[in-house]
C-alpha positions as CSV (number, residue, x, y, z in Angstrom):
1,X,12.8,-2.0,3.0
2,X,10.5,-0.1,5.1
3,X,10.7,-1.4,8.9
4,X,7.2,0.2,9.9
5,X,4.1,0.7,7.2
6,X,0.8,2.2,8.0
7,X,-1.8,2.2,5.5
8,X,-4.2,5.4,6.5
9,X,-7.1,7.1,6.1
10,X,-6.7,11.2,6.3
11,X,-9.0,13.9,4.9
12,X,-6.6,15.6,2.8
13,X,-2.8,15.6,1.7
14,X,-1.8,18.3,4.2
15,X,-3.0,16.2,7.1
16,X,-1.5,13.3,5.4
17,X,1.8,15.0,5.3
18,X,1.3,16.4,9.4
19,X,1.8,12.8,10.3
20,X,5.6,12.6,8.8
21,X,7.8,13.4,11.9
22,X,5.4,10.8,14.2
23,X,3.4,8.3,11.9
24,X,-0.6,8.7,12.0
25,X,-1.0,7.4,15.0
26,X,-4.6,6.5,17.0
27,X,-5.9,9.6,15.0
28,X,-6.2,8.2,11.8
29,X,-8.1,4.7,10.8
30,X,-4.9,2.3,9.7
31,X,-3.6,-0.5,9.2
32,X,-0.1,-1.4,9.8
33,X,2.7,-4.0,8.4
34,X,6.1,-4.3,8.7
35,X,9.4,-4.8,6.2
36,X,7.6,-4.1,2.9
37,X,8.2,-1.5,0.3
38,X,4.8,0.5,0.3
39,X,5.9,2.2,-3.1
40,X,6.9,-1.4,-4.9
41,X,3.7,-2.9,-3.1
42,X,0.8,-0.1,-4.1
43,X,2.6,-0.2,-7.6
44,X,2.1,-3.9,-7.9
45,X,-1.4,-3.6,-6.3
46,X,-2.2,-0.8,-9.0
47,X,-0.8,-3.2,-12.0
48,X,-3.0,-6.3,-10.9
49,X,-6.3,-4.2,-11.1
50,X,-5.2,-3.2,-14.3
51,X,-4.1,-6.2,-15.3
52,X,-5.2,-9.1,-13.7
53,X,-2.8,-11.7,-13.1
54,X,-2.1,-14.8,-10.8
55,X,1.4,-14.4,-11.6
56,X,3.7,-12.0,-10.1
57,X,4.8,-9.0,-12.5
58,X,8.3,-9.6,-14.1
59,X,11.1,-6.6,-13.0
60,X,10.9,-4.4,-15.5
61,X,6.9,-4.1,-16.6
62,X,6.5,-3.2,-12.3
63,X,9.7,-0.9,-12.0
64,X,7.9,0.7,-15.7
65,X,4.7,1.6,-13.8
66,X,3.1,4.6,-12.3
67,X,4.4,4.3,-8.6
68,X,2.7,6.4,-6.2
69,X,3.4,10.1,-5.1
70,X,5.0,11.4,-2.2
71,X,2.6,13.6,0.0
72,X,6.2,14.9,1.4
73,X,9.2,14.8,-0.3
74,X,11.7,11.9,1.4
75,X,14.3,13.4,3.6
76,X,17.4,11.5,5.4
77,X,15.6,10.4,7.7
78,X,14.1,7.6,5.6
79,X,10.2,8.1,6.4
80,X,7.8,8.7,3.2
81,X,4.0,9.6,3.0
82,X,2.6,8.2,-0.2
83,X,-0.9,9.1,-1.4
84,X,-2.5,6.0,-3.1
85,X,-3.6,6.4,-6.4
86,X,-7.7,6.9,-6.5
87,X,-8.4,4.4,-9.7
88,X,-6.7,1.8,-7.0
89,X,-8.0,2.8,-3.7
90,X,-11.6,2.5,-6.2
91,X,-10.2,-1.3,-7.1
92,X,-9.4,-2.0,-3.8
93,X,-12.9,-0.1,-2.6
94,X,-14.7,-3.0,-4.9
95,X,-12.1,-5.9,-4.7
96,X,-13.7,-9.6,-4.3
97,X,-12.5,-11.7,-1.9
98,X,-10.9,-14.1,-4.5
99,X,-9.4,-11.0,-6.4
100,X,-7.7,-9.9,-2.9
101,X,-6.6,-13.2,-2.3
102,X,-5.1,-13.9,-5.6
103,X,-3.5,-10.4,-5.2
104,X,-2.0,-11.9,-1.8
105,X,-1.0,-14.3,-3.1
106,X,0.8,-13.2,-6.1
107,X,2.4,-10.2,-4.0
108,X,3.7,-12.9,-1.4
109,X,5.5,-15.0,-4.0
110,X,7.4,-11.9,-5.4
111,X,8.3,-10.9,-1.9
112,X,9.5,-14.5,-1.1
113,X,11.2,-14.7,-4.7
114,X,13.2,-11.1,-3.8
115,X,13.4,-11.4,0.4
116,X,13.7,-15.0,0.9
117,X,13.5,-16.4,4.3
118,X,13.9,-12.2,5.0
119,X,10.8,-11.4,4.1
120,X,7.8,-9.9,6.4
121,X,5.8,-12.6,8.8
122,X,2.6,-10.4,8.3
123,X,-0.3,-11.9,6.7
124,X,-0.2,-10.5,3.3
125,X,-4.1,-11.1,3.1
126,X,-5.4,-9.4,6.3
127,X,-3.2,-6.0,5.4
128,X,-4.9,-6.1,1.5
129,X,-8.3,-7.0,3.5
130,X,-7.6,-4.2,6.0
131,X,-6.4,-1.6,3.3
132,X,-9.4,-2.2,1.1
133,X,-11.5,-1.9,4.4
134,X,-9.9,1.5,4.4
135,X,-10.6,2.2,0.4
136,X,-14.6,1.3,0.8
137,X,-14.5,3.7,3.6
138,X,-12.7,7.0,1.7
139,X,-14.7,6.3,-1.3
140,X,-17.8,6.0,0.8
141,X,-17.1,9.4,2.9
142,X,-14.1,11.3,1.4
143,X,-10.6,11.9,1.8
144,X,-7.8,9.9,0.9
145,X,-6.3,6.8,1.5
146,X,-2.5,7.2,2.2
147,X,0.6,5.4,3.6
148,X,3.2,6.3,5.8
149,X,6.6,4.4,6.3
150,X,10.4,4.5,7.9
């Protein structure tokens, strides 16, 4: 489990991948949560826009999925820069409220059902809210939508 996510905004991959040994920063537009899997999470977010569903994804249709790619290769140190796919940073671009919420939603109850009383205190809704804030925007004027963890 990822101890700091940041959800970004960066013109390209390489200065996606310039932000591994510090994080993005106050550089980048982001948004930031904490003790979530980012690869698990855009994965899941990615499955729901393709197929909608109130109810979280069982193990092995999720773990099946296209996951995200690494902008830089994971090293010991445990920090990962993901590009986000651009059919779901679209989605999210043109996500309804009630589709985020029920996205929220479902994504909370398969964190609680896997973390328990461990899982993250962040509001599930404002980082979807603030990541598809950041979608409209690199649809609207370029570059990519990325995320950084460790």
């Amino acid at each position: 489990m990822a101890h700091e996510v940041v959800f970004f905004l960066a013109p390209d991959d390489a200065a996606a991948a310039a932000t591994r040994l510090r994080g993005p920063g106050e550089a980048f537009d982001s948004v930031a949560c904490r003790f979530v899997e980012p690869d698990s999470a855009i994965a899941e977010w990615d499955m729901y826009f393709e197929e909608p569903s109130a109810e979280p994804p069982p193990l092995e249709p999720l773990l099946g999925w296209a996951w995200p790619e690494w902008v830089t290769a994971p090293l010991n140190d445990g920090v990962e820069v993901f590009a986000l796919p651009k059919r779901l940073t679209r989605a999210l671009a043109n996500a309804s409220s009630a589709e985020l919420e029920e996205l929220a939603g479902r994504w909370t109850r398969r964190l609680r059902s896997e973390d328990g009383e461990d899982m993250t205190d962040d509001d599930l809704l404002a980082v979807l809210r603030g990541v598809a804030r950041l979608a409209a925007s690199t649809v609207k004027t370029g570059g990519g939508l990325y995320s950084w963890s460790f």
